[in-house]
Backbone as ProteinMPNN parsed JSONL, in Angstrom:
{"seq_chain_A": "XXXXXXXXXXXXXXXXXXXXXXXXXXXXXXXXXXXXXXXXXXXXXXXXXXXXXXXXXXXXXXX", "coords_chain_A": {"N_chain_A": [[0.819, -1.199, 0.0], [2.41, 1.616, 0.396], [3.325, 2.411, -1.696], [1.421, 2.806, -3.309], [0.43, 5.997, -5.134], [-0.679, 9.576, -5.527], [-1.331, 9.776, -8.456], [-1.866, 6.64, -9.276], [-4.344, 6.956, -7.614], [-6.044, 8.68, -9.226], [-5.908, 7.996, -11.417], [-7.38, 5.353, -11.185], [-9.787, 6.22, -10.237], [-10.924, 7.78, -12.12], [-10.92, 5.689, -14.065], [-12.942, 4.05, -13.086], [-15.076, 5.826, -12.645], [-15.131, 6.384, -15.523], [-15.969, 3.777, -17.024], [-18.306, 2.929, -15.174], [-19.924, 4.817, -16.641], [-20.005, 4.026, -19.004], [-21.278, 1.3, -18.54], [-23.316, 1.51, -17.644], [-24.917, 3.122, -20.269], [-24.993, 1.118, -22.335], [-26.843, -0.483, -20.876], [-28.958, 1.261, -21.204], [-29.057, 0.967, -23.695], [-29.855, -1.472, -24.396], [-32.103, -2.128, -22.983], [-34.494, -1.603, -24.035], [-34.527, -4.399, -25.789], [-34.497, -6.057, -24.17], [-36.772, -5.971, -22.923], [-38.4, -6.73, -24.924], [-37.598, -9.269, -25.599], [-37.59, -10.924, -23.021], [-39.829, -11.174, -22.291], [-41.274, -12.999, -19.755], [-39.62, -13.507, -17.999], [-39.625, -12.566, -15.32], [-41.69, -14.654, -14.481], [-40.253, -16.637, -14.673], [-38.31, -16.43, -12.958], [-39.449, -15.912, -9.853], [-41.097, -18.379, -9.91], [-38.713, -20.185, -9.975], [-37.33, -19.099, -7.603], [-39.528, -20.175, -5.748], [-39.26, -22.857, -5.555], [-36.803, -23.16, -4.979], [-36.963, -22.563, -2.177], [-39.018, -23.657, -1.216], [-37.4, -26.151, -1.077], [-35.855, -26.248, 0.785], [-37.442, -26.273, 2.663], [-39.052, -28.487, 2.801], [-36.809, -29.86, 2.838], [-35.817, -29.871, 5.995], [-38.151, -31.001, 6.884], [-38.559, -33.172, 6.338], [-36.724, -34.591, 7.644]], "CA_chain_A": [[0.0, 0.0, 0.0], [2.885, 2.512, 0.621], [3.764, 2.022, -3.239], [0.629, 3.77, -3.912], [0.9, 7.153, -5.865], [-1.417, 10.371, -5.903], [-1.265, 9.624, -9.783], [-2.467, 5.665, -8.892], [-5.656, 7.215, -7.372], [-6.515, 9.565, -9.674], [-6.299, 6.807, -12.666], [-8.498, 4.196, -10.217], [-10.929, 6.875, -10.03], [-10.992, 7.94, -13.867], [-11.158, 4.36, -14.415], [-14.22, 3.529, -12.306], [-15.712, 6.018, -13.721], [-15.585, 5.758, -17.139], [-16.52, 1.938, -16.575], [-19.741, 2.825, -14.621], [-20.877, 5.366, -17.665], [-20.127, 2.286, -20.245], [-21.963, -0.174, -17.788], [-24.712, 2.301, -17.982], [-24.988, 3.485, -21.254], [-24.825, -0.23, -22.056], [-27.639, -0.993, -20.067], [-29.678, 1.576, -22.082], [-29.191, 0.651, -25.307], [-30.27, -2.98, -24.373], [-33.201, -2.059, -22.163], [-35.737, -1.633, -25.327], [-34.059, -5.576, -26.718], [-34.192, -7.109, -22.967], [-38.371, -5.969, -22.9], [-39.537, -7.708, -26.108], [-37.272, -11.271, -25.578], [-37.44, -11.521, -21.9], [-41.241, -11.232, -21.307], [-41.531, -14.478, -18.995], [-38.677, -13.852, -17.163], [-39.974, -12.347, -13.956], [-42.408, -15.435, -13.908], [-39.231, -18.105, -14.527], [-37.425, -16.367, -11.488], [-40.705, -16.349, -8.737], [-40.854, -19.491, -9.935], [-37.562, -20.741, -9.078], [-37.483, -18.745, -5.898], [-40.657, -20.882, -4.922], [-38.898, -23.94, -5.839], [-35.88, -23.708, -3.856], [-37.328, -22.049, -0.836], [-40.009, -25.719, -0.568], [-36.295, -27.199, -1.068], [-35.12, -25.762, 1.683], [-38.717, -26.05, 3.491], [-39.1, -29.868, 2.838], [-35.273, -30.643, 3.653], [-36.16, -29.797, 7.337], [-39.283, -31.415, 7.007], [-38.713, -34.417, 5.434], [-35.744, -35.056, 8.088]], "C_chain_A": [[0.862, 1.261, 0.0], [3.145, 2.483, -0.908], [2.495, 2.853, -4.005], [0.049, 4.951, -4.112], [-0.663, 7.987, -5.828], [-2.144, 9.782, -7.733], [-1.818, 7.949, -9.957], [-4.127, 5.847, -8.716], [-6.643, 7.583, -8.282], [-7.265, 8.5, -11.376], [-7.477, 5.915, -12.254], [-9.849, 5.081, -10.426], [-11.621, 7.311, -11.601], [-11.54, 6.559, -14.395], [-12.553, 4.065, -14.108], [-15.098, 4.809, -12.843], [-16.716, 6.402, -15.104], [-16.61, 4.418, -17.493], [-17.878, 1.956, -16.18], [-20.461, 3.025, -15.933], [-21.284, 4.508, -18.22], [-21.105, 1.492, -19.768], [-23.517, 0.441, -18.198], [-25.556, 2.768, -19.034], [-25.427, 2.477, -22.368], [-25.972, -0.782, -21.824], [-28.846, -0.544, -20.732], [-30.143, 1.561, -23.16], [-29.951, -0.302, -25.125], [-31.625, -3.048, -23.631], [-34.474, -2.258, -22.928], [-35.493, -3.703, -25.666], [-34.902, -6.247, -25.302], [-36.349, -6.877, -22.939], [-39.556, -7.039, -23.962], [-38.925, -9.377, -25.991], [-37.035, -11.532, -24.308], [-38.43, -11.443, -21.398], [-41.287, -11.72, -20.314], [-40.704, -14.509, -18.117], [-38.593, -13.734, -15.679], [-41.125, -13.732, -13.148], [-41.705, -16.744, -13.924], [-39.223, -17.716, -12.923], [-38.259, -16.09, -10.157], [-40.944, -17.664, -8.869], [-39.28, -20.565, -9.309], [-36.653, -19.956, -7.524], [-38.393, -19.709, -5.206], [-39.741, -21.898, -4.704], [-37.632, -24.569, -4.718], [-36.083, -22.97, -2.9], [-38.44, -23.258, -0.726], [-38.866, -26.358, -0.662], [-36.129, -27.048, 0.297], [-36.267, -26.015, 3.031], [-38.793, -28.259, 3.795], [-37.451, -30.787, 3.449], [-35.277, -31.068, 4.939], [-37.382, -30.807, 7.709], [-39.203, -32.816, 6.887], [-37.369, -35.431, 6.477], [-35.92, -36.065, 8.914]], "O_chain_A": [[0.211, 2.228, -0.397], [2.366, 3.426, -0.77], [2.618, 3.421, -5.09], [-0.9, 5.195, -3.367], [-1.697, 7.35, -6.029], [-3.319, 9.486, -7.952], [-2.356, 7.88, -11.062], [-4.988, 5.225, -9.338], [-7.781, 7.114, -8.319], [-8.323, 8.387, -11.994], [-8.457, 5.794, -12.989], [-10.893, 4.53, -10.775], [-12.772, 7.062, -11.959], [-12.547, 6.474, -15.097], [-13.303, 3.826, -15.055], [-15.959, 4.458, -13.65], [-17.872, 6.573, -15.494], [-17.685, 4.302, -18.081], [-18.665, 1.158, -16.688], [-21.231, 2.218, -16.453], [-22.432, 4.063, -18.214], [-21.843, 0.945, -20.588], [-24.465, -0.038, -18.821], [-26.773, 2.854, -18.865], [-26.157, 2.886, -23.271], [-26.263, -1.697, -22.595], [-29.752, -1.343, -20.967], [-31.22, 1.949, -23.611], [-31.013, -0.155, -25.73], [-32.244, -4.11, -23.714], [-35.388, -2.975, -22.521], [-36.574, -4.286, -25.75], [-35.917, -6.915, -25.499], [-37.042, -7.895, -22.944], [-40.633, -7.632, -23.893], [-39.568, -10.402, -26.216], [-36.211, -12.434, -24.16], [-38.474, -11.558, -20.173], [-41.378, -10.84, -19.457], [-40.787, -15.423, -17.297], [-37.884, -14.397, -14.922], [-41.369, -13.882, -11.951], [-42.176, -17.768, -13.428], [-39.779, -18.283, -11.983], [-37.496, -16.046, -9.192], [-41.023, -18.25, -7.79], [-39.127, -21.39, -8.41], [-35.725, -20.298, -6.792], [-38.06, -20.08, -4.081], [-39.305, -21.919, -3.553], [-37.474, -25.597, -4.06], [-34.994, -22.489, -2.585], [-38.408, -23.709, 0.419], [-39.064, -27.512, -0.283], [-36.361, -28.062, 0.954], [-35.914, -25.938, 4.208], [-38.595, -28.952, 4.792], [-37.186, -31.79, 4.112], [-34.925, -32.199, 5.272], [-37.453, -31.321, 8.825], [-39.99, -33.525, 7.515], [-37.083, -36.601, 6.219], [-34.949, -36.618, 9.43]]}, "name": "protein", "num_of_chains": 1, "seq": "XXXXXXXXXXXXXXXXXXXXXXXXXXXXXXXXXXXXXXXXXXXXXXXXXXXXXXXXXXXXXXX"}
């Protein structure tokens, strides 16, 4: 840690970010794509929340 430079930080921070914007920017473009081919997807993943929370329910149960 003593090895690390004003000029270290300043890059880390530039870095992070840049990186967020991208992540973000990113996120927007794809937001319109992710609506029309992922209809169903909020009713996969309640679904497999149920699934392994009775795993986890019957494990105990079933002991």
């Amino acid at each position: 840690m003593e090895n690390i430079t004003q000029g270290h930080w300043i890059f880390a921070a530039i870095f992070a970010l840049v990186f967020i914007i991208g992540i973000a920017a990113a996120y927007i473009k794809d937001a319109k794509i992710h609506k029309i081919h992922y209809k169903g997807f909020y009713v996969f993943f309640a679904a497999l929340i149920i699934f392994i929370f009775l795993l986890f329910v019957f494990k105990d149960f079933l002991r």
